[in-house]
N, CA, C and O of each residue as an XYZ file, in Angstrom:
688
protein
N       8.443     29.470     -1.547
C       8.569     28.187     -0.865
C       9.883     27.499     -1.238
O      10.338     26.782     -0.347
N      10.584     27.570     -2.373
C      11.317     27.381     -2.841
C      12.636     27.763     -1.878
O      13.390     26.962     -1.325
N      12.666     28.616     -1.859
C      13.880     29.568     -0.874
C      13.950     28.649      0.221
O      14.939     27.964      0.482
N      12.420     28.655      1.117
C      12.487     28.379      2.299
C      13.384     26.540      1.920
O      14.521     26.115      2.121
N      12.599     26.164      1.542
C      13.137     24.160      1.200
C      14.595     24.662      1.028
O      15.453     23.953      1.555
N      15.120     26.075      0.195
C      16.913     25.487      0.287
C      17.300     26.176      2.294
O      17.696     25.461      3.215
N      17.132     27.028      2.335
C      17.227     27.171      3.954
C      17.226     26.223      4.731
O      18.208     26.236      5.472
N      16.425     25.256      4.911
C      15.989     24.434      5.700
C      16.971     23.040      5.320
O      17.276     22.111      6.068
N      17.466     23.340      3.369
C      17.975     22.335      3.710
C      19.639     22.521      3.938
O      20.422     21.589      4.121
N      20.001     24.019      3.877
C      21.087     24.335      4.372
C      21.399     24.292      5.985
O      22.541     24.144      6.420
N      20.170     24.448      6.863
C      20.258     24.191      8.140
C      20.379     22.653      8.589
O      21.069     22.343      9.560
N      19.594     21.603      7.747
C      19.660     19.966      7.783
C      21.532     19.739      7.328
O      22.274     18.947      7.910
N      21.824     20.382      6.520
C      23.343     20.001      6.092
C      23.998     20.752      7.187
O      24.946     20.080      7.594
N      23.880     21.919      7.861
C      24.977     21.730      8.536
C      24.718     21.405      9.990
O      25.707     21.603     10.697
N      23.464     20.881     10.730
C      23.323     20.466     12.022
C      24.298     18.890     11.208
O      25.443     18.615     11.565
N      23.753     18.307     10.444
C      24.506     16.782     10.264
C      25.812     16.942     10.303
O      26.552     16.107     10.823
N      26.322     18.283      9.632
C      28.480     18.546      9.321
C      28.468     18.681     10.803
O      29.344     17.951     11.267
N      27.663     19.482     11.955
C      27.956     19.246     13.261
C      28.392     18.310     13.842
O      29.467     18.203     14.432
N      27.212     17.258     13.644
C      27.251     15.954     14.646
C      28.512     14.758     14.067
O      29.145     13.926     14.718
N      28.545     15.082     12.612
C      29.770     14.396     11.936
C      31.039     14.759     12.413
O      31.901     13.937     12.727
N      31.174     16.041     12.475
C      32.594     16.605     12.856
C      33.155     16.503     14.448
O      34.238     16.541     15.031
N      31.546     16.329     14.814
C      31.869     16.324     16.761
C      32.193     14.514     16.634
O      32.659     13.653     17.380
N      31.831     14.550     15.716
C      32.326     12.127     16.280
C      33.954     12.473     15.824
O      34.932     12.241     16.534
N      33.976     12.957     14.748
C      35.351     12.920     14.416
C      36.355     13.888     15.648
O      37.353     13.410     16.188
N      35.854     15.239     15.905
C      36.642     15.745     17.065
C      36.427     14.645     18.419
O      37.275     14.475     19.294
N      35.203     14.019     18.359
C      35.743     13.061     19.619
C      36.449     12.099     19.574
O      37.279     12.276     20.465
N      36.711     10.858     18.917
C      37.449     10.006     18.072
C      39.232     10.556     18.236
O      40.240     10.071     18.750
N      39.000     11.443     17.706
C      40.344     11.924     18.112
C      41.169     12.501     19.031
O      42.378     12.648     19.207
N      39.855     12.860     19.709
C      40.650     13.351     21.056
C      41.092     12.410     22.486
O      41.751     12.633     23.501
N      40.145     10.973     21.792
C      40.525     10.003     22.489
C      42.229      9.265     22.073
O      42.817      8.421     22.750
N      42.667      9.836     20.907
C      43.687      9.742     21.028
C      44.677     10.296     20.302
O      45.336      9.945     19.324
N      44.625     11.355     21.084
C      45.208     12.607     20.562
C      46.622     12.715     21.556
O      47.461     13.604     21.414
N      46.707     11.530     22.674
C      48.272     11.886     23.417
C      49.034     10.863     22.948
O      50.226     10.787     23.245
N      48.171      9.598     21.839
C      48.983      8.612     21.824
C      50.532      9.085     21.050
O      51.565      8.416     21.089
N      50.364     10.295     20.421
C      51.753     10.771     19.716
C      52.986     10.663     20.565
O      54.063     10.199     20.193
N      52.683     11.178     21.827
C      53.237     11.721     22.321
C      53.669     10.539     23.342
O      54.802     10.792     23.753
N      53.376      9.839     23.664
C      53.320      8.499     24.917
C      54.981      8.300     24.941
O      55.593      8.447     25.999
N      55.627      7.972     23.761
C      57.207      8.440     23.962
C      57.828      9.071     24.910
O      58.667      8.590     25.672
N      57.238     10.684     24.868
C      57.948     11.358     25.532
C      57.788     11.059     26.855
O      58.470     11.730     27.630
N      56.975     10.125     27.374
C      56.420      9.733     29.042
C      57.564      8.802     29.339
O      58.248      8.852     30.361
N      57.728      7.829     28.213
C      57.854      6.191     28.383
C      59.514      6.292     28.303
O      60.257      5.661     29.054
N      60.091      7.457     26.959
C      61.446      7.390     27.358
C      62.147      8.877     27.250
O      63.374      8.850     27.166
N      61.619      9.960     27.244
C      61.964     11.113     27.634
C      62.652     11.395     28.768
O      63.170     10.556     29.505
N      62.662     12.931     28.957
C      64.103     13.133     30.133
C      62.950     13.628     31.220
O      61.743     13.398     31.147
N      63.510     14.220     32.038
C      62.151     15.232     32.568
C      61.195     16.173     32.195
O      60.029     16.284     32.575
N      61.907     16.908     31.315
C      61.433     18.140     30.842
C      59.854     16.947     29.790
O      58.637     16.987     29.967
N      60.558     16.209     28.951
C      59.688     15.316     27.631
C      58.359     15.309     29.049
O      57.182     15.668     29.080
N      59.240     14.746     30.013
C      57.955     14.062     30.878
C      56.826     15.095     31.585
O      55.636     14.811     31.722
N      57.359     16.153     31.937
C      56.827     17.460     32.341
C      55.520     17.783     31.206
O      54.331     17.748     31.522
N      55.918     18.024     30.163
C      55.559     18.178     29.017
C      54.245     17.579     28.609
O      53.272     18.218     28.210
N      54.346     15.987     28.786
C      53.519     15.440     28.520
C      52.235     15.349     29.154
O      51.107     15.253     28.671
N      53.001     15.443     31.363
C      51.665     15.812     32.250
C      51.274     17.111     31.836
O      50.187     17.454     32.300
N      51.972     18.135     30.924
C      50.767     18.912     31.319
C      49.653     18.941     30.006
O      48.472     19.199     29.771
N      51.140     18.403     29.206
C      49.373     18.400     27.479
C      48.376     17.783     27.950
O      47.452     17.875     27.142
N      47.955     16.929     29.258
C      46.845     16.516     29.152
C      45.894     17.274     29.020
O      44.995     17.150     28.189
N      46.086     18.710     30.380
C      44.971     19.457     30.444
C      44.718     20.236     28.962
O      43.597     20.740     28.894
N      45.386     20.383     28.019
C      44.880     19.827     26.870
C      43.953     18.743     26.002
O      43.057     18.804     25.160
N      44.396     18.137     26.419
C      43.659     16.598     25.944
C      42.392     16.872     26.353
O      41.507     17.115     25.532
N      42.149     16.859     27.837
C      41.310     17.386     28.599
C      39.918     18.308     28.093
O      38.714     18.053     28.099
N      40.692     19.453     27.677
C      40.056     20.508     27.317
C      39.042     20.198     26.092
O      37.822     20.362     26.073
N      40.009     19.637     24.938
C      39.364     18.989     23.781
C      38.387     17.766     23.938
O      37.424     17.511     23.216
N      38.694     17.286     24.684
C      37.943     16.190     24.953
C      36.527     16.806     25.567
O      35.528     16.569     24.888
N      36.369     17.471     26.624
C      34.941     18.128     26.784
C      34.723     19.133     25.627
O      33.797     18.793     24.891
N      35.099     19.832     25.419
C      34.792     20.164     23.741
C      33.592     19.290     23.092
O      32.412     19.490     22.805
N      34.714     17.982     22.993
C      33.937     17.583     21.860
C      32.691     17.111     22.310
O      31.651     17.024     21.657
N      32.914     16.779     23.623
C      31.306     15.490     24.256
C      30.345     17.166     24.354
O      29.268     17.006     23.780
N      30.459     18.333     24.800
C      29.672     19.111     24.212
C      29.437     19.551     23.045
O      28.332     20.083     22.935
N      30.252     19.517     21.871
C      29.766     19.381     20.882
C      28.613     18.477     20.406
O      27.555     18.891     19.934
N      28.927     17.294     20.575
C      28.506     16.115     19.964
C      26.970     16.461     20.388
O      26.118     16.728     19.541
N      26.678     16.426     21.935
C      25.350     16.693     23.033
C      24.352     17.303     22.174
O      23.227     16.926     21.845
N      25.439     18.960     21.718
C      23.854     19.967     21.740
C      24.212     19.257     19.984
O      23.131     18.791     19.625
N      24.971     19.091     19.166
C      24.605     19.305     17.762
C      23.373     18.132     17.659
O      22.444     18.217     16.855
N      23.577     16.862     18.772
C      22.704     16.182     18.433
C      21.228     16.391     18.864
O      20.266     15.713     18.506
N      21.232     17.362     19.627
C      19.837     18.288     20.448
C      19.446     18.922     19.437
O      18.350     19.478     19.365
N      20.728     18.894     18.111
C      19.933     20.480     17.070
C      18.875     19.380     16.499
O      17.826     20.013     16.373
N      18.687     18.245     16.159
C      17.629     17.377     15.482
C      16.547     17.855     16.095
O      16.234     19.019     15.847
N      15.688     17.023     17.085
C      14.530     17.532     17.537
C      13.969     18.697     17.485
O      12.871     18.862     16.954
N      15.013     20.141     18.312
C      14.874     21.646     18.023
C      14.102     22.105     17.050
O      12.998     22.648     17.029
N      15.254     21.641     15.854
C      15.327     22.456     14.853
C      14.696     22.453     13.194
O      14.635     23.274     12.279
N      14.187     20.702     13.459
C      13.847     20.556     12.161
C      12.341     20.323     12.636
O      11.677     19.380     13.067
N      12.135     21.745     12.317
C      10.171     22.370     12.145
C      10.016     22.265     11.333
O      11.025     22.429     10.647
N       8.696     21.901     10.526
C       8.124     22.395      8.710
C       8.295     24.049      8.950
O       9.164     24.679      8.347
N       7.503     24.590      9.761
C       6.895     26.015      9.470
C       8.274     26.527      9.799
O       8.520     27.623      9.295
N       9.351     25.921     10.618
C      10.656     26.873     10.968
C      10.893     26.677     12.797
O      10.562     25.835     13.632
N      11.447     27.626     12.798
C      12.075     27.689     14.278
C      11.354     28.674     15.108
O      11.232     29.840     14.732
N      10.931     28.295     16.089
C      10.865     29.359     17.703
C      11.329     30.651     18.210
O      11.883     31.295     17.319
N      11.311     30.928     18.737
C      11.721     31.533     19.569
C      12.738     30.900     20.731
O      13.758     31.482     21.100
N      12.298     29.628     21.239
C      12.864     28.777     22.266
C      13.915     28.232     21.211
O      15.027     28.126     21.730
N      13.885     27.909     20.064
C      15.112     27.281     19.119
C      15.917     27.791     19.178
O      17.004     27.261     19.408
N      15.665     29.772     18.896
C      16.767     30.229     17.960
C      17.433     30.802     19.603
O      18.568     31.260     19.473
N      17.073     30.825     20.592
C      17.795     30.897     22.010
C      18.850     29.220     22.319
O      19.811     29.242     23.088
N      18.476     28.089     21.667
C      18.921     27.251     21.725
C      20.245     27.375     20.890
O      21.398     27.348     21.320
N      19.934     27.476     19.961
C      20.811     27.733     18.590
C      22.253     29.035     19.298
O      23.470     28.868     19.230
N      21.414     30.359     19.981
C      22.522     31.002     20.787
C      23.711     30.304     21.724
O      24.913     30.503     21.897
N      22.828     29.486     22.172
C      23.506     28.811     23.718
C      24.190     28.102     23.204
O      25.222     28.001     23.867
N      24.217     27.246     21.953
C      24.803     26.315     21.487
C      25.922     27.056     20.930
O      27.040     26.721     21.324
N      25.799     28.310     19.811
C      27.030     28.720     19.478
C      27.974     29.285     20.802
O      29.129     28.923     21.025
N      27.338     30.075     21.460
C      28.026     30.716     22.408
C      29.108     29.262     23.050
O      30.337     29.285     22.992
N      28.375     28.222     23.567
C      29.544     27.225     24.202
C      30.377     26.711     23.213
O      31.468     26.231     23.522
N      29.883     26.766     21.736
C      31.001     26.597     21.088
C      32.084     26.946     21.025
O      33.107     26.261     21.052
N      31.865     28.960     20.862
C      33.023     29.312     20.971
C      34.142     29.421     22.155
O      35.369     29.512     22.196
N      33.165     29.368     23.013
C      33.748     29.630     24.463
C      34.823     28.100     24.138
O      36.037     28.275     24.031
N      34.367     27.004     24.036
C      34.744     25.486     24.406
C      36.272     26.205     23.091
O      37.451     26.481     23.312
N      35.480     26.254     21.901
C      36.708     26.537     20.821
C      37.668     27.296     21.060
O      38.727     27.062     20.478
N      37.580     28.455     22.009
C      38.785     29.178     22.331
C      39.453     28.618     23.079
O      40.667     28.512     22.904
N      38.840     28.133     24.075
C      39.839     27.536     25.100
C      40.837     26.256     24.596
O      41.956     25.828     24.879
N      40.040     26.012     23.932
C      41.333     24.605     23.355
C      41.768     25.296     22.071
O      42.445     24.487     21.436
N      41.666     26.409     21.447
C      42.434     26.965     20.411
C      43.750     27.564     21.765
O      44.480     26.771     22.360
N      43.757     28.496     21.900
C      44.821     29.223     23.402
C      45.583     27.786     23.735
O      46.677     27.690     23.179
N      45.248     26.832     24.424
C      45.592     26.018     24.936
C      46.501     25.084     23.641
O      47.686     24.837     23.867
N      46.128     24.803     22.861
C      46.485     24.140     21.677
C      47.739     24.920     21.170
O      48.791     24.379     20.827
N      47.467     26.379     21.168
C      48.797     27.269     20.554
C      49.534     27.163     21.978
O      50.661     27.484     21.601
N      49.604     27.042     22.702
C      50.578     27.232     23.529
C      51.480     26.323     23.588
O      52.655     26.591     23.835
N      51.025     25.080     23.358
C      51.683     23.718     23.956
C      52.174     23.269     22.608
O      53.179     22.558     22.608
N      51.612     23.578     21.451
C      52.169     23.497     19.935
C      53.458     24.424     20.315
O      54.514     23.792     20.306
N      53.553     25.687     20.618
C      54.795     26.662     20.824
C      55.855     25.766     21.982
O      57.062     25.720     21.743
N      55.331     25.141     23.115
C      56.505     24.806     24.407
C      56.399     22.944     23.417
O      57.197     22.140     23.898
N      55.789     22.544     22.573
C      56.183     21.656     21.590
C      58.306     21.762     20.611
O      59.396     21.204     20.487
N      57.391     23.031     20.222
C      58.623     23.209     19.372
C      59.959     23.418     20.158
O      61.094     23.389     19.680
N      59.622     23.622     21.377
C      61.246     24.764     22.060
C      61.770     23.194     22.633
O      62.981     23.244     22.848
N      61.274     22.029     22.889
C      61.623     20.562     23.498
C      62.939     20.353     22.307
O      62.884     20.593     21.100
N      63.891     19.923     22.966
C      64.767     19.126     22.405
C      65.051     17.800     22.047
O      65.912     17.170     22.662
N      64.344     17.252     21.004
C      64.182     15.502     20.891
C      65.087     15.076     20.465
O      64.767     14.509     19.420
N      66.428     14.966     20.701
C      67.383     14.471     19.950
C      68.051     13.266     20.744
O      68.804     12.415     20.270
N      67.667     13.366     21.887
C      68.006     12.298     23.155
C      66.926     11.016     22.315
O      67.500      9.933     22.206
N      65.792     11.050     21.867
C      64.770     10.407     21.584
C      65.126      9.570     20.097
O      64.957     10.328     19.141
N      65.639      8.003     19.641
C      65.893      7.984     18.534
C      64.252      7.286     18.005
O      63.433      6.499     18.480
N      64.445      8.449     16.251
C      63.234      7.589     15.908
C      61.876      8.118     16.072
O      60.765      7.680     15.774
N      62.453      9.594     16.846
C      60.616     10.104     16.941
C      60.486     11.118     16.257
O      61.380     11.925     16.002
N      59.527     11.154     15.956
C      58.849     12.519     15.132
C      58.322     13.246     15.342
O      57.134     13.106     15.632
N      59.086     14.731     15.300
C      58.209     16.067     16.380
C      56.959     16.379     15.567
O      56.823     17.598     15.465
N      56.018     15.698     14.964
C      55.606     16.577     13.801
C      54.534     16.701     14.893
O      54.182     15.858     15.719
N      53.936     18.425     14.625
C      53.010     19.163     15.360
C      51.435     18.526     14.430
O      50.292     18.768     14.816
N      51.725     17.841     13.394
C      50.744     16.994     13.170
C      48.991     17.212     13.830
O      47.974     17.656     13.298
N      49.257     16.690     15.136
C      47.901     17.215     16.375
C      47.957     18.600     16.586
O      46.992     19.318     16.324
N      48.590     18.861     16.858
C      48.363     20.204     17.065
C      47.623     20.787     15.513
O      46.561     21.397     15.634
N      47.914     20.686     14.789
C      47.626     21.312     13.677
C      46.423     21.005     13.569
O      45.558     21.874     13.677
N      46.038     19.378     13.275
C      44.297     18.921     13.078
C      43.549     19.095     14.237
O      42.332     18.922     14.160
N      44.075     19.417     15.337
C      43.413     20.282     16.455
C      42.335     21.609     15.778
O      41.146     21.787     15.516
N      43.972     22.526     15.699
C      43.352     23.942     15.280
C      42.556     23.833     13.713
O      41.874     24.763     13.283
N      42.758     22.613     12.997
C      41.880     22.718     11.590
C      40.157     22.173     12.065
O      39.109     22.508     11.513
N      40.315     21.354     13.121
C      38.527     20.294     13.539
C      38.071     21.805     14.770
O      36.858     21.986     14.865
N      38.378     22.134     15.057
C      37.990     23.324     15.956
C      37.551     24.277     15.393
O      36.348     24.508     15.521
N      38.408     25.180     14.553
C      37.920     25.968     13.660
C      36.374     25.704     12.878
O      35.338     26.363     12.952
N      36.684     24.509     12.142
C      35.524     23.928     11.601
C      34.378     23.890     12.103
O      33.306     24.211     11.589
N      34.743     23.234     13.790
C      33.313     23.627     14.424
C      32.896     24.925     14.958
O      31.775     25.152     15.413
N      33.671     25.598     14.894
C      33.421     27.316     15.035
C      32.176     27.585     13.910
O      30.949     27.623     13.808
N      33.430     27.744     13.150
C      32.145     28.374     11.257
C      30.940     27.435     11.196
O      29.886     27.978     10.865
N      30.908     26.319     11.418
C      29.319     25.685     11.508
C      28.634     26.447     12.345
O      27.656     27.139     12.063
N      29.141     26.321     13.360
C      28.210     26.657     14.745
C      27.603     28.135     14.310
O      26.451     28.487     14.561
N      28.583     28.937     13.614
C      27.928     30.500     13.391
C      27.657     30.174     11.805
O      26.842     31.029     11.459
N      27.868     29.588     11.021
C      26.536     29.429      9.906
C      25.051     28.676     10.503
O      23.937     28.933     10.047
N      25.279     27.878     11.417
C      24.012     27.451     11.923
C      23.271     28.621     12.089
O      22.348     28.994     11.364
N      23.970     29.507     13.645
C      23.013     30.693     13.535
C      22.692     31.746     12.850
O      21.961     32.660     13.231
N      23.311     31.628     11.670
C      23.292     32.886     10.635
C      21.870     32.155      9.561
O      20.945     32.795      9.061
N      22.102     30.787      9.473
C      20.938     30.302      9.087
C      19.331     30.313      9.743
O      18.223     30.437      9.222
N      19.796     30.122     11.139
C      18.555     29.906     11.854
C      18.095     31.198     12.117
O      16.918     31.214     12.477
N      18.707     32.413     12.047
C      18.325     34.037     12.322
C      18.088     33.881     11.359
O      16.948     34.280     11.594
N      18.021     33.495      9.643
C      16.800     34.067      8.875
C      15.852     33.293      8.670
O      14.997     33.795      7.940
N      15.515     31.683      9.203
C      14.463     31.187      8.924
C      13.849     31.713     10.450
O      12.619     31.669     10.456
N      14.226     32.020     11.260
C      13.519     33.386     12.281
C      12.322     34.401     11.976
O      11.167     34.707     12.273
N      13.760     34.800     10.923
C      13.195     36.573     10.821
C      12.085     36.299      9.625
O      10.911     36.666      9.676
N      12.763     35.511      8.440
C      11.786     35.490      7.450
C      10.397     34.437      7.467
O       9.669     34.257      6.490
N      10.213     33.755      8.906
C       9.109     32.928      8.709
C       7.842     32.924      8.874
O       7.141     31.923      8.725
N       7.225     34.617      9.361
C       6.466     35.207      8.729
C       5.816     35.442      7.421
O       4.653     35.364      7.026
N       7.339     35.862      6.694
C       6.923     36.212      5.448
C       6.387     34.907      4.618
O       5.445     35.001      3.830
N       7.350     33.202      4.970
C       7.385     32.373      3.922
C       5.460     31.956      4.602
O       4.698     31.764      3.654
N       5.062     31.885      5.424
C       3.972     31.790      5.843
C       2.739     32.297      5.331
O       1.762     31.619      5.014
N       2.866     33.648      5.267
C       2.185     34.681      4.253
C       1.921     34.124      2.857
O       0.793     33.908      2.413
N       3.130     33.899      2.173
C       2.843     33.495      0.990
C       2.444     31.992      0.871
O       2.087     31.472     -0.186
N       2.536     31.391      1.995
C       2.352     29.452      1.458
C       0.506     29.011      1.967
O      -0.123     27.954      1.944
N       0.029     30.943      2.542
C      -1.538     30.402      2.928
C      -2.113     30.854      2.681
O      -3.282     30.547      2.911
């Protein structure tokens, strides 16, 4: 029984690092172009080019996160059983990682690209600004993050699955 209480409470710690990390990836993705608003307001064309297209960036992260935020906060109800998880959970728990990663790649790809046509811009017309890839970077560090949760979630929830037979057996 012992085992099972740390499982359960390794699955309670990281549905909460979920829903924590999705406020913080949303939070920021609400303003995640203000870096950049310069290059709109007094850039050349190219700055300005640049900037329409990081949105679909912005974009990208931004549904990211409002699906993040959705299912991690769906993992409450789901997931916190006494006896454990379902069958219908641990299909929940799939669907949830799977759009993770799907959502996480696409704004990882998207994120490296525009971090790369970042660097090749020439800001020297610009006095006073700072190229620092800064976003880009805490992009690819809050993304990642919600990657490895999302697959320790299900690496957690596949053994209070598999083993909740057994903890059953012994607790009756």
């Amino acid at each position: 029984m012992k085992k099972y209480n740390k499982i359960l409470n390794l699955q309670t710690a990281a549905i909460y690092s979920l829903i924590f990390l999705s406020v913080i990836l949303f939070v920021f993705s609400l303003g995640f172009m203000t870096q950049f608003y310069r290059l709109l307001r007094d850039g050349n064309n190219e700055m300005y080019q640049f900037f329409k297209d990081l949105q679909s960036l912005n974009n990208v992260l931004f549904t990211a996160a409002i699906w993040l935020l959705l299912l991690s906060i769906l993992q409450i109800p789901i997931n916190f059983k006494k006896m454990g998880i379902n069958l219908g959970c641990l299909i929940f728990v799939i669907f949830f990682t799977i759009i993770n990663l799907f959502n996480g790649i696409r704004v990882l790809l998207k994120n490296r690209y525009f971090k790369f046509q970042f660097l090749q811009i020439d800001f020297s017309s610009l006095e006073n600004f700072s190229s620092s890839t800064f976003n880009f970077d805490l992009t690819m560090l809050l993304v990642l993050l919600a990657i490895l949760l999302s697959l320790i979630l299900l690496v957690i929830s596949l053994i209070i699955f598999i083993k909740r037979p057994n903890w059953r057996e012994r607790d009756g």
